[in-house]
Structure formats: C-alpha cells, structure tokens
N, C-alpha and C positions, 0 to 999 in steps of 0.2 A: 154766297148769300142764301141761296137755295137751301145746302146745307146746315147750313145756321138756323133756318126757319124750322128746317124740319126735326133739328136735336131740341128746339127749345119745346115745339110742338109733340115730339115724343117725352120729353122730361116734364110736362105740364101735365100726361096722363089721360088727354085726351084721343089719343090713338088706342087707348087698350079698351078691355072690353069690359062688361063691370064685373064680369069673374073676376079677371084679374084687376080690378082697382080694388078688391077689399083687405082691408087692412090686416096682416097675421098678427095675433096676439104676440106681444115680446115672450122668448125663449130662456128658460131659468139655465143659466151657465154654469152654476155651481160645482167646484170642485167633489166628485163621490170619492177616492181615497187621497191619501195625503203622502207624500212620500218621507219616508224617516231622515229625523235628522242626521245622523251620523252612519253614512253609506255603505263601510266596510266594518262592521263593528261585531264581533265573529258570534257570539252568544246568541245576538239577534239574525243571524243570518245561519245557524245553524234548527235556531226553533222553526223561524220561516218555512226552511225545509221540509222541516220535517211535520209542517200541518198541510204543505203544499200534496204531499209524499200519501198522510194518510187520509184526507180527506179528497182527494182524488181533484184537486183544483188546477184550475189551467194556468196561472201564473203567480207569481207575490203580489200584483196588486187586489185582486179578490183577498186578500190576507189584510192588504192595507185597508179597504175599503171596508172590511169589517171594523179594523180597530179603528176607523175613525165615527162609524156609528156608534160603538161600546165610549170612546171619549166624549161625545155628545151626550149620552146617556149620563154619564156618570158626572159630569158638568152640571149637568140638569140639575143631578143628585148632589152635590156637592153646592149648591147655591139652593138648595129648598133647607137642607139639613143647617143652614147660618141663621133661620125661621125659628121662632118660637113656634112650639109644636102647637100650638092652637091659632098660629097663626090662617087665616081664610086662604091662602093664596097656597101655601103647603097644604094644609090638606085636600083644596081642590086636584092640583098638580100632582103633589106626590099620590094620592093615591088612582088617578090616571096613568100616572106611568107605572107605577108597579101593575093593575090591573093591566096594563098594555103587555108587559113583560112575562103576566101571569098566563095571558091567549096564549100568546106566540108558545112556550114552553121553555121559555129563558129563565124564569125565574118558578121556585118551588112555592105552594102554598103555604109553606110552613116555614116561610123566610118572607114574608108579604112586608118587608121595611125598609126604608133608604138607606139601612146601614148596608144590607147584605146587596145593594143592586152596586154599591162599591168594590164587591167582591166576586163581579162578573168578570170572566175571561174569554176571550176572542171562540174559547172552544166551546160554551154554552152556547152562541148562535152558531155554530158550524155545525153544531149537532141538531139544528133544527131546518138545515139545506133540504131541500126537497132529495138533494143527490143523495144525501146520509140515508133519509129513511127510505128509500127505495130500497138499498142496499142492506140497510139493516133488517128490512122485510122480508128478506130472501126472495125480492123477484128481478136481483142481477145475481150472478158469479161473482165479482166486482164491485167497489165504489167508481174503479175508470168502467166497467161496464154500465154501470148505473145511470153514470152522463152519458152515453151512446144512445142509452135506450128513450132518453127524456130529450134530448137531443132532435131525436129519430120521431117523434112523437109518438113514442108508445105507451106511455104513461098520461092517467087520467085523474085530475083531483077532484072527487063526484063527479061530473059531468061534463068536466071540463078539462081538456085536454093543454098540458102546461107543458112548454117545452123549455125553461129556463132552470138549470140546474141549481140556482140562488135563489130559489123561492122558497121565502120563509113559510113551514105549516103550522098550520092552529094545532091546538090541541083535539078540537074538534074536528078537522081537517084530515087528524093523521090516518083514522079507521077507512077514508075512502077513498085511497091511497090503489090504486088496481091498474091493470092494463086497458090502453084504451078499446072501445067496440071495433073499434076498427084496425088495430094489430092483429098481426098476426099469432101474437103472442096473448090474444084475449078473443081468439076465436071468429078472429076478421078473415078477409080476404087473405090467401095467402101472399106468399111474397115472391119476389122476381124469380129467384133461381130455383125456386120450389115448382113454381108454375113453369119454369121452365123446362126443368126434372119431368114433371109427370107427364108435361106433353112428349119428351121423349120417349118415355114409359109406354106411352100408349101408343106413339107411331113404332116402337120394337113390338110390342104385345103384334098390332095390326100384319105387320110384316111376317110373324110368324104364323098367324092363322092362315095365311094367304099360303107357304109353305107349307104348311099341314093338310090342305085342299087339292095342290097338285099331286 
C-alpha cells in the first residue's frame, strides 16, 4: 500500500522540483538522409566511392544526406515551375530559393532560374563543405587533413570558430576562412608535443651550462 502511495505520488509530479516539472519542447525526429532504394546496384555504389574518396567524407550517408536535401530542392522546384510564371506564390518562392542557393554558392548568377536549380548535382554542395574550402585554400595538405584540422578546432569562420566539417559557406563567408587565435597554427599557444620539446630543449641547454662551469 505504502508503495502504491508513493508511485502514484511520484507520477502526479509532486515530489520533483519545478526545475524539473518544466515541460521540454517536443523534439523534431525527422529523417536527415534516406537510404537508396536499390542496395547493391554497382554504378551507384561505385560513384558513392568515389565522392566518399575525393571529398574526404566519413561515410555514404553524408552522401545520402546531401542527395536528400538536393531532392527537396529540386521538388520545390519542380512544383513552382507547374505555376504560371506570374503566378504570386512562384515568384515569392522561386526567387527565395534561387537567392538561397545564390548565398550558399550552389547556384551561379548567371543561371538565377528554376530550370537550372534542376540541374544541381550532390557535387555543387560538396564544393561548398567547409572541409573543401579549407583544403582548397591551402591551409591543409589534405582534404582528410582539412577535417583534422576543423575537427581539432583550428579553423575559424570570422570570429567564430566551427568545428563541423559540413558547414555550408556563404559566399561572403568564404574570404574569412583562417586559423583560429588560438591554434597553433594561427599564432596561439603552442601545442603539447612542441611545449614538450622546448621544455626539453631548455632542461639539456641547462644541463650543459652547468657542465661548462665545472
């Protein structure tokens, strides 16, 4: 009985504290990539590869997860372009998402139409991965070095230090592209094994003055 009292009494919420009685906002569960329909199907699983290979990605589903935002895109596009071109609803839409595609660097000024955002390919936004243009900047060896270094938090966009190798850059975005203040690789603190080095450095130097006195 005792314990019957006290599960109804903990399940009524009167034993918590009002920290914890406040309500979390519901959580969006939404699928971000989708898995292809036809599993082993060699063309597609050769191209896979081989965007996996040169744009330095950590598995196929960052592959999938793009081509399911380029089919959202192009869905978009493909249900505006059914619109009479004066139609209100197309031209609010369609020229938000082209300007949307025009930021990012997905899409060229001199293709500004829904015909050409049909003739997006997965590698137009891979070429706007934060890990591309690091790499393309020459401030990795690498595009797998490039994810190391963003990883690691040594890359800074303006001001702000991003460590997710999938961040899309603005156009405006791309020029402030740099190491962050505080790498070592932008004139920070140095780093473990270096600080480790010099203090060695200087307990031999020490040792040997100390030799040169005797």
């Amino acid at each position: 009985m005792v314990k019957s009292v006290a599960l109804v009494f903990w399940i009524s919420g009167a034993a918590l504290t009002p920290k914890e009685q406040v309500k979390m906002p519901p959580r969006a569960h939404s699928k971000t990539s989708r898995v292809p329909r036809r599993p082993f199907e060699s063309a597609r699983l050769d191209s896979e590869l081989k965007l996996v290979g040169e744009y330095g990605l950590r598995n196929k589903r960052e592959v999938w997860r793009v081509g399911l935002t380029l089919s959202k895109i192009r869905r978009a596009a493909r249900q505006l372009l059914t619109l009479d071109e004066k139609d209100p609803k197309r031209l609010f839409e369609g020229n938000a998402l082209i300007r949307r595609l025009v930021r990012v660097g997905v899409l060229d000024e001199s293709r500004m139409k829904l015909d050409y955002v049909l003739a997006l390919k997965i590698e137009d936004f891979l070429e706007r991965r934060l890990q591309t243009c690091v790499w393309k900047l020459g401030l990795a060896k690498s595009i797998h070095h490039a994810r190391v270094l963003i990883r690691q938090r040594h890359i800074r966009v303006g001001k702000q230090i991003v460590n997710v190798p999938s961040f899309i850059v603005r156009l405006d975005s791309q020029k402030h592209i740099d190491f962050a203040l505080t790498s070592p690789f932008g004139g920070g603190r140095p780093g473990r094994v270096r600080r480790k080095k010099a203090k060695a450095a200087e307990g031999g130097e020490g040792g040997e003055d100390e030799e040169d006195e005797e």
